[in-house]
TILO-420034 format. One record per residue (C-alpha): residue number from 1; residue in one letter; x, y, z. Coordinates in Angstrom, 3 decimals. Each point is the difference from the previous one (the first is absolute). Example, Ala and Ser with C-alpha at 12.3 -4.5 7.8 and 13.67 -1.06 7.14 Angstrom:
<1; "a"; <12.300; -4.500; 7.800>>
<2; "s"; <1.370; 3.440; -0.660>>
// end
This chain:
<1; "x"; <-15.043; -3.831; 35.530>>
<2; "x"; <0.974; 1.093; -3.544>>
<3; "x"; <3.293; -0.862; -1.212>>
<4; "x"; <2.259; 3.055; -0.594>>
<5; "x"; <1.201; -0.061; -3.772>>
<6; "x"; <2.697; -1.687; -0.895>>
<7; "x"; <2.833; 1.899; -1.020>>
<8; "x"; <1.699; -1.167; -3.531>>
<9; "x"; <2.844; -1.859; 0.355>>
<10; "x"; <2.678; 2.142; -1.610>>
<11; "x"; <3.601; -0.006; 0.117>>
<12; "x"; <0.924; 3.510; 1.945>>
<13; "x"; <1.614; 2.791; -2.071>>
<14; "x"; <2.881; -0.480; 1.994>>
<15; "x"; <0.435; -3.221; -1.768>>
<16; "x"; <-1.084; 0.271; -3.485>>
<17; "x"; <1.989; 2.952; -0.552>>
<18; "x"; <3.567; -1.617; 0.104>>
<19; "x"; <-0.829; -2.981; -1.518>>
<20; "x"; <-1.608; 2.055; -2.775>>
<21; "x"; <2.911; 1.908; -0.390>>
<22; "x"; <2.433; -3.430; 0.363>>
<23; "x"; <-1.934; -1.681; -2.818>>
<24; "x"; <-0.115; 3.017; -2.389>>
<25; "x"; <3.952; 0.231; 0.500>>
<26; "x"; <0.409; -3.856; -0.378>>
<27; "x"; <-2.285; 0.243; -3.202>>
<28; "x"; <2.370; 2.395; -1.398>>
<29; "x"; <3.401; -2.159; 0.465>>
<30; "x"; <-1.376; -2.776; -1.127>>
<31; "x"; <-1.669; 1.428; -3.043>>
<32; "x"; <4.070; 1.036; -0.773>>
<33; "x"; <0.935; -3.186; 1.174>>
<34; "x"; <-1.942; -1.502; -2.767>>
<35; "x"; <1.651; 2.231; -2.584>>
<36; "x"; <0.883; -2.220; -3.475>>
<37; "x"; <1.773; 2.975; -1.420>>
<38; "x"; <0.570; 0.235; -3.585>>
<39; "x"; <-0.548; -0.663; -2.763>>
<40; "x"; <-3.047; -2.479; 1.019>>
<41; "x"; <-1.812; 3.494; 1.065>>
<42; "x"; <0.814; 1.692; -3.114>>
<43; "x"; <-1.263; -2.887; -1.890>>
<44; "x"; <-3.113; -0.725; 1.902>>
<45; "x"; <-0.828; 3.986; -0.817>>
<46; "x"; <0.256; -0.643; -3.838>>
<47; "x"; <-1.951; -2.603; 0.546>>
<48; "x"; <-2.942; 2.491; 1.742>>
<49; "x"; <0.799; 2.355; -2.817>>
<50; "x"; <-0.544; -1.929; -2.387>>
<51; "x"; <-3.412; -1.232; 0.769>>
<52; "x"; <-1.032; 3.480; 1.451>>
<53; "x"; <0.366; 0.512; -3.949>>
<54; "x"; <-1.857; -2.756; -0.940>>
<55; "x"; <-2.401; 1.251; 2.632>>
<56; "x"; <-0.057; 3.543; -1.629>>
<57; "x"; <0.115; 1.000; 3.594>>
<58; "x"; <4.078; 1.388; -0.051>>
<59; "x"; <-1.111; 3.709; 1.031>>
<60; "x"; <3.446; -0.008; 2.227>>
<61; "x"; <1.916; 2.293; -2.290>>
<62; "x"; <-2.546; 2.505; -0.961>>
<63; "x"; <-0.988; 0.603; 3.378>>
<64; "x"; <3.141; 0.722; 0.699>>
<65; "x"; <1.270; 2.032; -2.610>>
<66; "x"; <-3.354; 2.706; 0.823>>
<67; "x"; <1.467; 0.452; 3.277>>
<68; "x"; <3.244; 1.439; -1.198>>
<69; "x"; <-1.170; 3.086; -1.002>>
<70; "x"; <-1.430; 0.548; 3.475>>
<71; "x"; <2.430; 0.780; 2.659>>
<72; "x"; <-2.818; 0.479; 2.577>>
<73; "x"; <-1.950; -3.144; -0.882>>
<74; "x"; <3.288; -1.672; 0.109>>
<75; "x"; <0.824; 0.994; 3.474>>
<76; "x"; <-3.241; -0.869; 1.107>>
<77; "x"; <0.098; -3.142; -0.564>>
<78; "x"; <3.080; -1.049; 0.354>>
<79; "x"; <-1.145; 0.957; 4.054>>
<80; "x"; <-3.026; -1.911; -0.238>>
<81; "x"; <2.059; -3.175; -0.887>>
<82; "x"; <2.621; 0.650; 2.166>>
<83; "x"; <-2.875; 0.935; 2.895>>
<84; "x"; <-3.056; -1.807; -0.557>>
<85; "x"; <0.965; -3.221; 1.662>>
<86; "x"; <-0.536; 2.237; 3.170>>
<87; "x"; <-3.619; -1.025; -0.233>>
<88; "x"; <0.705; -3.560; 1.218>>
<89; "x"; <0.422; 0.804; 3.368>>
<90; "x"; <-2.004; 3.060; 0.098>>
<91; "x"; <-2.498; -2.354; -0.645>>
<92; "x"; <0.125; -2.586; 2.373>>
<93; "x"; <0.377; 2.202; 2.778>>
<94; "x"; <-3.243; 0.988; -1.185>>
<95; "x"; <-1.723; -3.409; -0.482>>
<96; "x"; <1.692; -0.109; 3.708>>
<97; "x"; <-1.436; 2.435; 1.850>>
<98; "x"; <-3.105; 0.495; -2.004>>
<99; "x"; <-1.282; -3.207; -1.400>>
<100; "x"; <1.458; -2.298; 2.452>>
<101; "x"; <-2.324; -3.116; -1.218>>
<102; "x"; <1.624; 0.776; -3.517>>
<103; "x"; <3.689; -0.287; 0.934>>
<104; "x"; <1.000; -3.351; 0.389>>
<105; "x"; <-1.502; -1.266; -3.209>>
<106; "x"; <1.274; 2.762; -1.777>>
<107; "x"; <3.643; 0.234; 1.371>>
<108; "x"; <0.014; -4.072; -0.980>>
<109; "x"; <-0.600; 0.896; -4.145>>
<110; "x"; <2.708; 2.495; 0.270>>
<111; "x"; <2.659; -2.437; 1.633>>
<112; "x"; <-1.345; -3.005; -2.059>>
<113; "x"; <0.167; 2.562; -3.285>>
<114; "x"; <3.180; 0.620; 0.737>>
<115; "x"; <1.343; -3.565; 0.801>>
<116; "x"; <-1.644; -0.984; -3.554>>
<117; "x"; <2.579; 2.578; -1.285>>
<118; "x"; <2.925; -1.637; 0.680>>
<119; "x"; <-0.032; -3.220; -1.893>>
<120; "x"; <-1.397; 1.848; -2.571>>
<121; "x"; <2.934; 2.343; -0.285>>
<122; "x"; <2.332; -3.223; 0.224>>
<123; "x"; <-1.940; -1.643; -2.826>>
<124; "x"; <-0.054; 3.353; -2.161>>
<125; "x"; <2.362; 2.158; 0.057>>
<126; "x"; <-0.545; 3.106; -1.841>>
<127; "x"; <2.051; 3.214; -0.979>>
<128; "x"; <-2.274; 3.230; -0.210>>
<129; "x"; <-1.159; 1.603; -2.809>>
<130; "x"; <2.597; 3.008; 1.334>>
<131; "x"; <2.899; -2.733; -0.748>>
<132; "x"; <-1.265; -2.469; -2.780>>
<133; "x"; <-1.727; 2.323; -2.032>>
<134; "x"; <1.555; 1.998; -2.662>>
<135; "x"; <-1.367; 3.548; -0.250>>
<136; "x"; <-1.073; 0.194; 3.572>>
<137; "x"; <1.563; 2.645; 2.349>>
<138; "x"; <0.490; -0.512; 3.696>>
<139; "x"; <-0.848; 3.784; 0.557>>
<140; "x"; <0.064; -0.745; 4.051>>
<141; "x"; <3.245; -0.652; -0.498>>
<142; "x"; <0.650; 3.140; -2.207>>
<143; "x"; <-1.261; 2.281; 2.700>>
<144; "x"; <0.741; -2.240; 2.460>>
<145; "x"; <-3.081; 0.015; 1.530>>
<146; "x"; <0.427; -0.988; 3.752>>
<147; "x"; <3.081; -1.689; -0.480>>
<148; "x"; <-0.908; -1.393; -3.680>>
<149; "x"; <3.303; 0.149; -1.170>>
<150; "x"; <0.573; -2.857; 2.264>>
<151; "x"; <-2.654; -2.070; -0.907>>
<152; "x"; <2.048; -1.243; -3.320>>
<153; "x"; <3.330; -0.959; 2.380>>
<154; "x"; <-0.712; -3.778; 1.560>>
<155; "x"; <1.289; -0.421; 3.836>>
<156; "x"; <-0.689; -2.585; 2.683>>
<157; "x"; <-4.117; -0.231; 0.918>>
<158; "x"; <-1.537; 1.025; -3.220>>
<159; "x"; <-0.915; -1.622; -3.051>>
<160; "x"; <-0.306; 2.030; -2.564>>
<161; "x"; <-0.787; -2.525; -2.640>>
<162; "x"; <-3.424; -0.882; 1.869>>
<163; "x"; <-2.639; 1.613; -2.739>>
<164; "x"; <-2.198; -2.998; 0.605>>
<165; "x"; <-2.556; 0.809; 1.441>>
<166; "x"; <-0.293; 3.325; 0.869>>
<167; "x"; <0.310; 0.166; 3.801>>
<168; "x"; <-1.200; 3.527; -0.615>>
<169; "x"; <-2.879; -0.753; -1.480>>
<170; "x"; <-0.936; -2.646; 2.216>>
<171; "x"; <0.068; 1.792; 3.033>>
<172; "x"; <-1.505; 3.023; -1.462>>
<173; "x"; <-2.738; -2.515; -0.659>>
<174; "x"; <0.049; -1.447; 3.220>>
<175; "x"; <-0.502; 3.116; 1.588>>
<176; "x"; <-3.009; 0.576; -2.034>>
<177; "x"; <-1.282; -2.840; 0.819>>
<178; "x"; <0.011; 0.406; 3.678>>
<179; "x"; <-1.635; 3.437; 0.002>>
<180; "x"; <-2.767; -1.864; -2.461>>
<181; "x"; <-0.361; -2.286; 2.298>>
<182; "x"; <0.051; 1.690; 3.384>>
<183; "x"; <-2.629; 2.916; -1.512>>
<184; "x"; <-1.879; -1.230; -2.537>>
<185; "x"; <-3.043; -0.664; 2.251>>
<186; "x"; <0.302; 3.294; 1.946>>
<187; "x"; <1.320; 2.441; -2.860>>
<188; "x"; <-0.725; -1.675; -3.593>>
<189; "x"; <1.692; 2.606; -1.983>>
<190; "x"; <3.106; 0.410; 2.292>>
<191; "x"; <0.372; -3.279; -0.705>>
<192; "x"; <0.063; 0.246; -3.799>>
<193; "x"; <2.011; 2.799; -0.341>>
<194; "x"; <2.422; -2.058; 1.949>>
<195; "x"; <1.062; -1.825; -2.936>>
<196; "x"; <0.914; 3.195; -2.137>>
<197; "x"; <3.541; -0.312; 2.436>>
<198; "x"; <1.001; -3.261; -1.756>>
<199; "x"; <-0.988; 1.137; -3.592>>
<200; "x"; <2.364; 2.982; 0.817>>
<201; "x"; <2.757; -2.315; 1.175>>
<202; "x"; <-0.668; -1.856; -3.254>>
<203; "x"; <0.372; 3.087; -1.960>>
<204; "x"; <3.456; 1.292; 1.930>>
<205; "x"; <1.512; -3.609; -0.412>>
<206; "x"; <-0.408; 0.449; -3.652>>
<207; "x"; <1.164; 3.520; -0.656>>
<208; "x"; <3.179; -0.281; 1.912>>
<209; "x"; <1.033; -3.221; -1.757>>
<210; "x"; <-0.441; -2.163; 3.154>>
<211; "x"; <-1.776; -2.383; -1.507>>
<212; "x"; <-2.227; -1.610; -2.904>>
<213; "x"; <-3.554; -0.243; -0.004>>
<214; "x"; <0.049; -4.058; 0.169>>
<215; "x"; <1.832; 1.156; 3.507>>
<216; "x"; <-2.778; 1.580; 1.008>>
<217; "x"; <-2.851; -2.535; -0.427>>
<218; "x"; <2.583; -2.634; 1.870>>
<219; "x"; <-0.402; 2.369; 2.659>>
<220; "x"; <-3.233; 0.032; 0.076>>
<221; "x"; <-0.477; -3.409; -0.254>>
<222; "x"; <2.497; -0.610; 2.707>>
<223; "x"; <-2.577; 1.814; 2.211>>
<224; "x"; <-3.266; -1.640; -1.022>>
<225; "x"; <2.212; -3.419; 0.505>>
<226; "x"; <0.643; 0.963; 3.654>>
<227; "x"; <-3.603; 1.084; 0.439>>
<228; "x"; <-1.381; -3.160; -1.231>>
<229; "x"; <2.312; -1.696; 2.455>>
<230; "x"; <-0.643; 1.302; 3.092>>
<231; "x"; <-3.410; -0.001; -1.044>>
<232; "x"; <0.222; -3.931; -0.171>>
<233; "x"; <2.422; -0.314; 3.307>>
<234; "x"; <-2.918; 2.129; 1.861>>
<235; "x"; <-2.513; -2.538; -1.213>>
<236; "x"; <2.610; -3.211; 1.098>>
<237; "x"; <0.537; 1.501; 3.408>>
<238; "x"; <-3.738; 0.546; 0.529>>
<239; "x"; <-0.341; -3.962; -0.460>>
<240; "x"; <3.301; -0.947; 2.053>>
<241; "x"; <-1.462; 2.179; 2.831>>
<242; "x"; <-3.787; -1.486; -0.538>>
<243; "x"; <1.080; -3.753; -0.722>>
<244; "x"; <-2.304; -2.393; 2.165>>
<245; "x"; <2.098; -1.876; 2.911>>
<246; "x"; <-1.032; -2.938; -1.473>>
<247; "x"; <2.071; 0.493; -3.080>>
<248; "x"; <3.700; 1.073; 1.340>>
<249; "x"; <1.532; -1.907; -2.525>>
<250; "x"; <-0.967; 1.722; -2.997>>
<251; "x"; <3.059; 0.930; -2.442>>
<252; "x"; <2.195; 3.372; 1.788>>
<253; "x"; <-0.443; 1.468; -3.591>>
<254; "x"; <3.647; -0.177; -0.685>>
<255; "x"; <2.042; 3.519; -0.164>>
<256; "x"; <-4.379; 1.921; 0.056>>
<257; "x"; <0.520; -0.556; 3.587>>
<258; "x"; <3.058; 2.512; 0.106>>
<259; "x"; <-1.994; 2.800; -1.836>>
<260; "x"; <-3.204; -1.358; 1.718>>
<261; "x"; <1.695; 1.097; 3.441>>
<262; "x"; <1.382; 3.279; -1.126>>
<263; "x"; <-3.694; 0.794; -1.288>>
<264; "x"; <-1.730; -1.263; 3.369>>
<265; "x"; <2.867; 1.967; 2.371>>
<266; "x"; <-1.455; 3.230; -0.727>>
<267; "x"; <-3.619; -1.025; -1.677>>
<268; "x"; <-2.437; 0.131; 2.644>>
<269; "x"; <-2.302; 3.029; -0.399>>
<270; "x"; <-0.943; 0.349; -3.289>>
<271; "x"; <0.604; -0.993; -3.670>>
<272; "x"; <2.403; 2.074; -2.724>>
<273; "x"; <-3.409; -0.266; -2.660>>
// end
């Protein structure tokens, strides 16, 4: 008699969902939490000025100074900073109900991305270009641009002296790579074009004074760190679940194990390529 398929192994919806929700909350208070305040953030941004400079890659002010003259383009996106964090869930509801043997690999680089954030932020603060740099306007606070006015006033559960990286960026980038990864097989160019959302992001960040470019590629990086390391805790919890019985006392691999487990709760069914 054939065996009937096995179904994968997936946390339900039903579960997922609030502890989604809990950890993006928790990320948030602790990101404040974490908050060195001035003027080690004002400092740490000369610091990225001045080697942006060096770099001949300080395009912060001129970027932002073409916008001025362009209430529409300002307005535009100031919404598409304010809004395009949106995509985050939009997307794994997606990888959810669409590419099921995509999700649990994926949803693991964006909570791993975003627990690489936080020490991160500890070790380096940073003021935005919108409050370090001379010449730059804050024009979402101008027009106050879905409650941009308030975005310059600190209060309890927000850091605003968090620059580095961008958390923008990097899950801009995350959600680009998900839809690479999840179509690239089935609809090549989809796929590519995917990536145009976090060169946009990149863009917006810049021209509303959000952040430098060196912001940006930490962002990215931050991303291709995570990737690499669920990539490697996939691999480790393929060999803890294949270990021969006559070996049980090979090394637990130390805190791998943790991410190892988080990887193999949801990783039966297919790979995240």
């Amino acid at each position: 008699m054939p065996s009937l398929p096995r179904k994968h192994n997936r946390p339900t919806w039903r579960l997922e969902v609030p502890l989604l929700i809990a950890w993006y909350f928790a990320f948030g208070l602790i990101r404040a939490a974490v908050d060195r305040g001035d003027p080690a953030a004002t400092s740490n941004a000369l610091h990225v000025q001045r080697l942006e400079r060096f770099l001949h890659i300080a395009i912060e002010q001129p970027l932002n100074h073409a916008m001025l003259a362009h209430p529409v383009a300002i307005h535009l996106t100031g919404y598409f900073y304010r809004l395009s964090v949106l995509a985050v869930p939009a997307v794994l509801i997606w990888l959810y109900i669409a590419r099921r043997p995509r999700y649990g690999n994926l949803r693991t680089v964006l909570v791993v991305t975003m627990l690489l954030d936080l020490p991160l932020v500890w070790l380096f603060p940073e003021a935005p270009p919108r409050f370090a740099q001379p010449g730059i306007v804050d024009y979402m606070a101008t027009y106050d641009i879905l409650y941009g006015a308030q975005s310059r006033i600190p209060r309890p559960g927000v850091n605003l002296l968090a620059a580095m990286p961008s958390m923008h960026v990097a899950w801009t980038t995350w959600c680009a790579y998900a839809a690479w990864s999840a179509l690239r097989n089935r609809a090549p160019r989809a796929a590519w074009a995917a990536w145009l959302y976090p060169l946009l992001t990149a863009s917006v960040v810049l021209v509303t004074g959000h952040h430098y470019v060196l912001d940006i590629l930490a962002g990215v990086a931050l991303v291709a760190v995570a990737i690499g390391l669920t990539r490697w805790a996939t691999r480790l919890h393929h060999r803890l679940r294949t270990r021969p019985a006559e070996h049980p006392d090979l090394p637990p691999c130390g805190g791998g194990r943790w991410l190892a487990r988080m990887v193999g709760s949801t990783r039966r069914g297919g790979r995240d390529g």
